[in-house]
GUGU-900774 format. One record per residue (C-alpha): x, y, z; residue in three letters; chain. Coordinates in nm, 3 decimals. Example, Ala and Ser with C-alpha at 12.3 -4.5 7.8 and 13.67 -1.06 7.14 Angstrom:
% GUGU-900774
1.230/-0.450/0.780/ALA/A;
1.367/-0.106/0.714/SER/A;
//
This chain:
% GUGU-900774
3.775/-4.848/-1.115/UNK/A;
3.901/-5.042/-1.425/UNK/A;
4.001/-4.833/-1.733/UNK/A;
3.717/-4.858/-1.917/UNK/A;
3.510/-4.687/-1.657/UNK/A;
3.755/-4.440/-1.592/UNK/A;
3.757/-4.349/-1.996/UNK/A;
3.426/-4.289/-1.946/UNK/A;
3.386/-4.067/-1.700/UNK/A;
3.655/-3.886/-1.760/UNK/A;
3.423/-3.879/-2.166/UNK/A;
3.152/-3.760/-1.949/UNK/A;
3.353/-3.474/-1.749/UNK/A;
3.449/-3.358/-2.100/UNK/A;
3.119/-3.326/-2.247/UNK/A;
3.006/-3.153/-1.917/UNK/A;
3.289/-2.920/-1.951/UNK/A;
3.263/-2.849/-2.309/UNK/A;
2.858/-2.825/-2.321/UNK/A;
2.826/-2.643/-1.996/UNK/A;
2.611/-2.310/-2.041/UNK/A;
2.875/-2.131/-1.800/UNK/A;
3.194/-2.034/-1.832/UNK/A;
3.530/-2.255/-1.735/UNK/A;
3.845/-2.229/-1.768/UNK/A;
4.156/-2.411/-1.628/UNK/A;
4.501/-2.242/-1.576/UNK/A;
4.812/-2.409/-1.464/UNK/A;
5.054/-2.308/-1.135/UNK/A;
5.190/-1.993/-1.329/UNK/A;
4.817/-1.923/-1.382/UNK/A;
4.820/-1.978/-1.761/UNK/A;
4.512/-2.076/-1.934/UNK/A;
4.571/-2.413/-2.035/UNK/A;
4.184/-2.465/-2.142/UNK/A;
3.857/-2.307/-2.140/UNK/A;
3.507/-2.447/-2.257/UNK/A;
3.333/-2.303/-2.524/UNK/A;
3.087/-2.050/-2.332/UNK/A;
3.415/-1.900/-2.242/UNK/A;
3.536/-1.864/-2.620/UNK/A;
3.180/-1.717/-2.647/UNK/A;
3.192/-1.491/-2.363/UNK/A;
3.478/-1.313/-2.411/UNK/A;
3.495/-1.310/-2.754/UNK/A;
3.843/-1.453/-2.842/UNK/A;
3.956/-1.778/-3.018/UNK/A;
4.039/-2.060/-2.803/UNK/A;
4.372/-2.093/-2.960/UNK/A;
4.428/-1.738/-2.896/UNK/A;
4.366/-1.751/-2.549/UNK/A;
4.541/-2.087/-2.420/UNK/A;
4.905/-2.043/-2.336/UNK/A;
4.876/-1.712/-2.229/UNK/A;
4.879/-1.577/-1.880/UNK/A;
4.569/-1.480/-1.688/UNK/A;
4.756/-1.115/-1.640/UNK/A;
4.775/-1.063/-1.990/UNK/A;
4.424/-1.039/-2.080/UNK/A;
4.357/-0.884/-1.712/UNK/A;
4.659/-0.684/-1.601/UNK/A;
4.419/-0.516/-1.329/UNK/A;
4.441/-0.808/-1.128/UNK/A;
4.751/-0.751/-1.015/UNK/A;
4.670/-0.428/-0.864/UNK/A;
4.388/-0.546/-0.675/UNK/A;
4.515/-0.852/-0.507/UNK/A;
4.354/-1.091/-0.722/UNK/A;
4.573/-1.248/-0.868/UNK/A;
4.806/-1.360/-0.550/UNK/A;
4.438/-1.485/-0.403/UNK/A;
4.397/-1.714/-0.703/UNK/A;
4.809/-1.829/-0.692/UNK/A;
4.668/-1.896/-0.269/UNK/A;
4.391/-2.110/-0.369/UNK/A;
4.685/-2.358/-0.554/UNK/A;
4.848/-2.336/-0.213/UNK/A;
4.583/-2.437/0.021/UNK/A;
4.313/-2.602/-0.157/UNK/A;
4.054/-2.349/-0.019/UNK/A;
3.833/-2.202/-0.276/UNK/A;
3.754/-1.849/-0.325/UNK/A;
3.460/-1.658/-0.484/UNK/A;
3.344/-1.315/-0.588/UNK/A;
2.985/-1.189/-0.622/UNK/A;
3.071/-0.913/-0.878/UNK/A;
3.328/-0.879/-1.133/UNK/A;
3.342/-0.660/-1.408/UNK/A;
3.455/-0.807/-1.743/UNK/A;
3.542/-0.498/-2.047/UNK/A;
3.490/-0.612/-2.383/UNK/A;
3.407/-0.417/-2.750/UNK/A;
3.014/-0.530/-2.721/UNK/A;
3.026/-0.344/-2.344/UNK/A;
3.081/-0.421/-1.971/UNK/A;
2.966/-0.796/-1.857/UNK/A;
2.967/-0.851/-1.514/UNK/A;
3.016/-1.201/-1.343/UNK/A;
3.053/-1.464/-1.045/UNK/A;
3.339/-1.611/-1.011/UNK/A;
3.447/-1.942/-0.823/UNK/A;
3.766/-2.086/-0.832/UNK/A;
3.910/-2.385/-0.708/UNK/A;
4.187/-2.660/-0.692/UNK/A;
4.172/-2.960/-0.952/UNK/A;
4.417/-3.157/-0.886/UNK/A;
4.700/-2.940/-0.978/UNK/A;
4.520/-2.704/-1.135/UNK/A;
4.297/-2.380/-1.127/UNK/A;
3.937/-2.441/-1.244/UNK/A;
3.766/-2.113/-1.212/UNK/A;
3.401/-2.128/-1.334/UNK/A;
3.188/-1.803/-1.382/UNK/A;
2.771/-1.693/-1.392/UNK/A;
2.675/-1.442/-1.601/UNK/A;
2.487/-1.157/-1.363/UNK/A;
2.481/-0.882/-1.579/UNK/A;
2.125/-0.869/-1.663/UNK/A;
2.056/-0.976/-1.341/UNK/A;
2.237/-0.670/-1.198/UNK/A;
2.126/-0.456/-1.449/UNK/A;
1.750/-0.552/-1.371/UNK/A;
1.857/-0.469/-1.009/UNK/A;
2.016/-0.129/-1.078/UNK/A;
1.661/-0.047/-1.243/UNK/A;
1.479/-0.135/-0.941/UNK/A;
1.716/0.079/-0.721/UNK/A;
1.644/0.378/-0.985/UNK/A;
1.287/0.312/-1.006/UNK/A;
1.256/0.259/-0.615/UNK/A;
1.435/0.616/-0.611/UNK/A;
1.246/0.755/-0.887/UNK/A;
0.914/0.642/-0.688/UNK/A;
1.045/0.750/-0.311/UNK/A;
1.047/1.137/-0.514/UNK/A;
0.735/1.083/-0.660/UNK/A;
0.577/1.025/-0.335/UNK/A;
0.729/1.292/-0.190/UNK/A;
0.610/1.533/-0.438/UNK/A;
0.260/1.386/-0.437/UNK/A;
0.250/1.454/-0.068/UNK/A;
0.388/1.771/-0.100/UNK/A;
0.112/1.873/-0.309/UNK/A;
-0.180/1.704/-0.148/UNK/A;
-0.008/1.901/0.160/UNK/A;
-0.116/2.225/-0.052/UNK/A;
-0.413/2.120/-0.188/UNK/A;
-0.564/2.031/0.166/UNK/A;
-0.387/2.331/0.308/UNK/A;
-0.562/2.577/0.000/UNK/A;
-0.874/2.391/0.035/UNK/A;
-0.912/2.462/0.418/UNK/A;
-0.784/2.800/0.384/UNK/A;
-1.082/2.853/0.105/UNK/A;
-1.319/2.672/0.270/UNK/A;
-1.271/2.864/0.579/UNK/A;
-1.244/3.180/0.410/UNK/A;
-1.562/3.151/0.230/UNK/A;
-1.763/3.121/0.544/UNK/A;
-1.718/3.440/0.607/UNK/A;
-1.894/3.599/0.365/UNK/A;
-2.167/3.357/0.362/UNK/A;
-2.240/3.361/0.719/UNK/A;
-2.252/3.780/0.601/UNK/A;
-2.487/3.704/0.345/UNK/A;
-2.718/3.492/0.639/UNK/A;
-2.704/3.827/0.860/UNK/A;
-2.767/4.085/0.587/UNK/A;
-3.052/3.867/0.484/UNK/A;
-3.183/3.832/0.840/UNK/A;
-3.202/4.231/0.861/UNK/A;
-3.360/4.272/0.561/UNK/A;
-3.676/4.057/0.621/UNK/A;
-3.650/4.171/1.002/UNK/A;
-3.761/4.543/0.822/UNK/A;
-3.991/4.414/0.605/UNK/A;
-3.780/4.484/0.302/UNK/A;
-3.927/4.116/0.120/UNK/A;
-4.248/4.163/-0.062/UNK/A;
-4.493/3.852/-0.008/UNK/A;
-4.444/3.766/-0.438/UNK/A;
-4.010/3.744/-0.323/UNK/A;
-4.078/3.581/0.032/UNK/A;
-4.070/3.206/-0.106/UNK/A;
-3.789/3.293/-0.333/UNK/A;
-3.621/3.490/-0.026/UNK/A;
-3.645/3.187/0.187/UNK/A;
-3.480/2.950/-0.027/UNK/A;
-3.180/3.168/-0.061/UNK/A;
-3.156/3.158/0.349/UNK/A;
-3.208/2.768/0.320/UNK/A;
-2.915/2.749/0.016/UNK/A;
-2.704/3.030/0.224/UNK/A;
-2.745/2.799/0.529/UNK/A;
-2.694/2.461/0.367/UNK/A;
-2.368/2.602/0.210/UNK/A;
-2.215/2.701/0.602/UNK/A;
-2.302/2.368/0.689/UNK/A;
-2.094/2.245/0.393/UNK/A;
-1.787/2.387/0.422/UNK/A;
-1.798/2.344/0.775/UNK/A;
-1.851/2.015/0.723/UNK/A;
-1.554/2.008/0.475/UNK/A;
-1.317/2.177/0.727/UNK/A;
-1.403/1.939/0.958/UNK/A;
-1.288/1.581/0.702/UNK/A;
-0.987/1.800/0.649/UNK/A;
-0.887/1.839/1.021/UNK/A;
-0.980/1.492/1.011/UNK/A;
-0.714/1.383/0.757/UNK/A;
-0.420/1.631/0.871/UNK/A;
-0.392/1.524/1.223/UNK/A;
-0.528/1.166/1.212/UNK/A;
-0.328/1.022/1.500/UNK/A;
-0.251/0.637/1.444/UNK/A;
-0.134/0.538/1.802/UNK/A;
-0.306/0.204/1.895/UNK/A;
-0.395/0.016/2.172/UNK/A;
-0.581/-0.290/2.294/UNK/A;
-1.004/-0.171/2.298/UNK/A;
-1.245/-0.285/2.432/UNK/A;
-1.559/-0.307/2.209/UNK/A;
-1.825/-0.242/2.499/UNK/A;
-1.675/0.055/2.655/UNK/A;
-1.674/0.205/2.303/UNK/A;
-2.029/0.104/2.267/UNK/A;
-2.088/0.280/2.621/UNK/A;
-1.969/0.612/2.517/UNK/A;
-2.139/0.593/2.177/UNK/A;
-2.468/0.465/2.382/UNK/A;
-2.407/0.811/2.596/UNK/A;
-2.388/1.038/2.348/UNK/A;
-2.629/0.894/2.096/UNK/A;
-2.889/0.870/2.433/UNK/A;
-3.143/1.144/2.345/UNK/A;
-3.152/0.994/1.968/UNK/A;
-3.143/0.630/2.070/UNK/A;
-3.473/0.712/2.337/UNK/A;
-3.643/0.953/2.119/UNK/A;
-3.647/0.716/1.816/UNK/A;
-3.692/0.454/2.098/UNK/A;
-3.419/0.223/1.936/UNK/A;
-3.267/-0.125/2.048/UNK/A;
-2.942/-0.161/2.040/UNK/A;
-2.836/-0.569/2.065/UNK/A;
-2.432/-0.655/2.134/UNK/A;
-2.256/-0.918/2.058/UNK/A;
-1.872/-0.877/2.142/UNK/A;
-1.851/-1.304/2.303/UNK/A;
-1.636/-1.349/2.000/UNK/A;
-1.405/-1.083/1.989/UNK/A;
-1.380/-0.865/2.279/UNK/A;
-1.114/-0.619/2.171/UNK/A;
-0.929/-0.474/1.915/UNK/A;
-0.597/-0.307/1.880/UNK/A;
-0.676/0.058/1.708/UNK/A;
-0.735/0.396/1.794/UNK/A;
-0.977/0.426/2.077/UNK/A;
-1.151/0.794/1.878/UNK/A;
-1.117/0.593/1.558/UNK/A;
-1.321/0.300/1.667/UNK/A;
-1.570/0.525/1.860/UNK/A;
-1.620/0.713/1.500/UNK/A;
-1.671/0.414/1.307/UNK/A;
-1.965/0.305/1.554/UNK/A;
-2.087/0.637/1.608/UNK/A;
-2.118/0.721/1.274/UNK/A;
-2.337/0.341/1.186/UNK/A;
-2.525/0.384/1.476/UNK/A;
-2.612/0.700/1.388/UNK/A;
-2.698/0.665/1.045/UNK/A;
-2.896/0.330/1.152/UNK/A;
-3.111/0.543/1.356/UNK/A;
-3.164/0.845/1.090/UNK/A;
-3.243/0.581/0.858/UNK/A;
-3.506/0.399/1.059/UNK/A;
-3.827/0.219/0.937/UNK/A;
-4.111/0.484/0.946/UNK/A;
-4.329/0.153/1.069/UNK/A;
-4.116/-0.015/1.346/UNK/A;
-3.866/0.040/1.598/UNK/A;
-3.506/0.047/1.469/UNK/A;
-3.321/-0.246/1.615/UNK/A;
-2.929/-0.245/1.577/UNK/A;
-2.727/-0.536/1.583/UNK/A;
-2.372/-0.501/1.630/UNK/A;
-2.122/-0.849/1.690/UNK/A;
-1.739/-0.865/1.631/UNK/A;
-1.578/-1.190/1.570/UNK/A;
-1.195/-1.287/1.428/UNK/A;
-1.149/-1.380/1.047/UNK/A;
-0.820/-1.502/0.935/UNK/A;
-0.617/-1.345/1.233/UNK/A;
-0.827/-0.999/1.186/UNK/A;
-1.158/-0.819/1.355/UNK/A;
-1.484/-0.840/1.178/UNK/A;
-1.727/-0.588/1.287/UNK/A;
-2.091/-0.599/1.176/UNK/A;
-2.360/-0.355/1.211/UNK/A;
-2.689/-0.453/1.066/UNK/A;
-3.025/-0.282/1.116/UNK/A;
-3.408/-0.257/0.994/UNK/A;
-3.408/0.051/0.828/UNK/A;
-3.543/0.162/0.498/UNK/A;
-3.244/0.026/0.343/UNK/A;
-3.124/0.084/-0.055/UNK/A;
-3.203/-0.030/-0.393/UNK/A;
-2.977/-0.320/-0.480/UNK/A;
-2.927/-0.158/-0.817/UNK/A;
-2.741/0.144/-0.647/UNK/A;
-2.370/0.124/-0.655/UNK/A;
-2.270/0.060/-0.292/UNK/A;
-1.916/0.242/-0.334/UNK/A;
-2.131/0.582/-0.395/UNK/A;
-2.269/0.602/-0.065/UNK/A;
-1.882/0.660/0.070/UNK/A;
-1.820/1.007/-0.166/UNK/A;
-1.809/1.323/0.025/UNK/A;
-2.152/1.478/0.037/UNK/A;
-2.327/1.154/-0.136/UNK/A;
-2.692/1.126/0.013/UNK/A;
-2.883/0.798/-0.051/UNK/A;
-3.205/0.969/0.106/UNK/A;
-3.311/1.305/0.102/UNK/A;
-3.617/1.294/0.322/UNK/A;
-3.427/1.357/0.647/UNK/A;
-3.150/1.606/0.706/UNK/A;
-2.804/1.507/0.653/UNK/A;
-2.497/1.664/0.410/UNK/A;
-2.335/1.269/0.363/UNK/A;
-2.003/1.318/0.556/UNK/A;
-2.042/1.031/0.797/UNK/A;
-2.015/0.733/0.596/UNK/A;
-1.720/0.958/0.414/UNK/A;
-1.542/0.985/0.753/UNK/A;
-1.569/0.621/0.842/UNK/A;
-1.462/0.442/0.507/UNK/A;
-1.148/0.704/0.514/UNK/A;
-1.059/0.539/0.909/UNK/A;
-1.101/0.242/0.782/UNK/A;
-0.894/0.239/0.459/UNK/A;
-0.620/0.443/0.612/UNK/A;
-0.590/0.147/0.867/UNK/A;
-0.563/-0.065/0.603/UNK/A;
-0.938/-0.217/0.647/UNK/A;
-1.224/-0.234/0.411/UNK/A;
-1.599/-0.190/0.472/UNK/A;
-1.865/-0.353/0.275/UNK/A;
-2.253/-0.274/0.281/UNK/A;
-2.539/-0.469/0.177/UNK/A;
-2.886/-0.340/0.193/UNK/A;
-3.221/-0.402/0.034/UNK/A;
-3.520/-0.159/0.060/UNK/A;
-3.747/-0.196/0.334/UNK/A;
-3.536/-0.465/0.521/UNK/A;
-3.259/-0.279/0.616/UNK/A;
-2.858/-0.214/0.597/UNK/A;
-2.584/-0.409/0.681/UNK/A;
-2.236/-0.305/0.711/UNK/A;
-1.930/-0.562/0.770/UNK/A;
-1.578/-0.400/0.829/UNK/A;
-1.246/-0.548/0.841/UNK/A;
-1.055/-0.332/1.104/UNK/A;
//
C-alpha cells in the first residue's frame, strides 16, 4: 500500500469514526481516554476536551468495584474482546443504558457502545403489561367462575318453584277449579310454565357443558362417530325416513374429543332432520377432507333452509330459533359453535330457503 492510499483510508476510518451514529471511544494502556467520536460527546454530555486525558475511573469509579475495569486492562493483554448486554450509564437528563464492546486496536482500547435504553424500556413495558394482563385474566376468570356458578345456582333454584307452579296448576284444573271463559288463558300459563322448565334446564345443561369441558384428544375415527350418532338418532332418522350419505375417503380421522365430535354431528344431524323439507325426504350429506394441514367437515342437507338476508352468526345465540313451526328452545347449534371455538375451530353456514343448509367446520 503506497502512502497515498494509506492517507486515505486512514481519511476514511476518520470520517467513519467521527460520523458514526454510535458511540466510540479509544483509551490508551492506563485506560485514559485519548479520543472519543462525537455521539460520545453527545451521549454523555461532556466536552471532548473535558473528557480526553482523563482516566476511564474518573468518570466511572464503580468500575473498579465490579471487576470491570481489570476485564478491560485483560482485553490489552490478550487481544480477546469482551462485551456486555446491559450497562447502566447516570447522567443529569436520567439513566441511559447501553452495549458495550471493546476491543484491541493496535495498542489501544476501542470500546464502541449501542444505545438500548428505549429498547429496554419498551421491553420493561411489555413485562408490566404481560403482568398487568396475566391479573386481568385471572380476575376475568375468577368472575366468569361466579357468574356461571350464580347463574347455575339460580337457574337451578328457580326450577323449583316453577315445576310447583306446574303441580298446583295440575290440581286445580284436575277439580274443576278453571271456568271454560279462563281455560284457554289457563292453558297457556301451563304451556309458558312448561316452556320455562325446559329453559333453564336447558341452561343448566350449556353450563355443565362449559365447567367440565374435558379437552383430552385422541385420534377418531369419523365413521364410528357417525355409528353411534346413526344409533341414537335411529327412531328419528326411520320415522322421518332420512338418508344419510358419508363421505370420510378423504379424511378418515381426526384428533379431538371423541363426546365433542359425536356432539357436533349429533347436533347437525339432528337439526337437519327437524328441519326437513315438508315435500321430500331429508337427505344428509356429510364428507371430511384436509385443508391447509386441518379437518374440514361438511354437513349439507335439503331442508327448508334460511333467508339469505338473515344474519348467519344469530342462529349460534343461546335460545335463537330460526323456525318456530317445530319444537325446539335453540341450544344445539349454541352447544356446537361453543366446541368448536373453544378448540380453536370455526363453523360457517350457508343456506337458502327451500334448498337447504350447509354447514362447513374447521375442527
Amino acid at each position: 500500500m503506497n502512502h497515498k492510499q494509506l492517507n486515505f483510508n486512514n481519511e476514511l476510518r476518520g470520517a467513519f469514526f467521527d460520523m458514526a451514529y454510535s458511540p466510540f471511544v479509544i483509551l490508551d494502556e492506563n485506560l485514559d481516554f485519548i479520543d472519543m467520536n462525537k455521539a460520545a460527546e453527545v451521549t454523555v454530555n461532556i466536552k471532548r476536551e473535558d473528557f480526553l486525558g482523563k482516566n476511564i475511573l474518573d468518570f466511572f469509579p464503580y468500575l473498579k468495584v465490579n471487576e470491570r475495569y481489570q476485564m478491560y486492562k485483560n482485553v490489552l493483554i490478550t487481544g480477546e474482546p469482551i462485551g456486555f448486554d446491559e450497562i447502566s450509564f447516570h447522567t443529569d437528563n436520567g439513566i441511559y443504558k447501553f452495549m458495550i464492546k471493546a476491543f484491541k486496536i493496535g495498542n489501544y482500547l476501542g470500546m464502541t457502545t449501542l444505545n438500548v435504553t428505549n429498547l429496554t424500556n419498551t421491553i420493561d413495558q411489555l413485562k408490566s403489561t404481560k403482568v398487568n394482563l396475566l391479573n386481568t385474566n385471572k380476575t376475568l376468570e375468577r368472575k366468569n367462575k361466579e357468574l356461571e356458578e350464580f347463574s347455575y345456582v339460580t337457574s337451578h333454584d328457580l326450577r323449583a318453584p316453577l315445576t310447583n307452579i306446574g303441580s298446583l296448576l295440575m290440581m286445580l284444573d284436575e277439580t274443576n277449579g278453571i271456568t271454560d271463559e279462563g281455560k284457554p288463558i289457563f292453558e297457556k300459563v301451563v304451556s309458558v310454565g312448561k316452556l320455562m322448565c325446559e329453559k333453564l334446564k336447558a341452561l343448566n345443561n350449556v353450563i355443565a357443558l362449559k365447567s367440565t369441558l374435558d379437552n383430552e384428544k385422541k385420534e377418531i375415527e369419523f365413521s364410528e362417530v357417525l355409528k353411534k350418532v346413526k344409533l341414537n338418532q335411529s327412531e328419528k332418522i326411520i320415522n322421518n325416513r332420512a338418508i344419510i350419505k358419508e363421505d370420510f375417503s378423504n379424511a378418515t380421522s381426526v384428533n379431538y374429543n371423541g363426546i365433542q365430535i359425536e356432539s357436533i354431528i349429533q347436533n347437525l344431524i339432528s337439526n337437519a332432520i327437524k328441519y326437513k323439507h315438508p315435500r321430500r325426504k331429508p337427505v344428509i350429506y356429510i364428507k371430511t377432507k384436509e385443508v391447509d394441514g386441518r379437518i374440514e367437515l361438511t354437513v349439507k342437507d335439503n331442508g327448508i333452509g334460511l333467508d339469505k338476508s338473515i344474519d348467519k352468526d344469530k342462529i349460534f345465540r343461546l335460545f335463537k330459533r330460526m323456525h318456530t313451526h317445530v319444537e325446539g328452545l335453540g341450544v344445539g347449534l349454541y352447544i356446537t359453535h361453543f366446541i368448536i371455538t373453544n378448540n380453536g375451530g370455526q363453523i360457517e353456514v350457508q343456506s337458502e330457503i327451500n334448498k337447504g343448509t350447509e354447514f362447513k367446520i374447521t375442527l
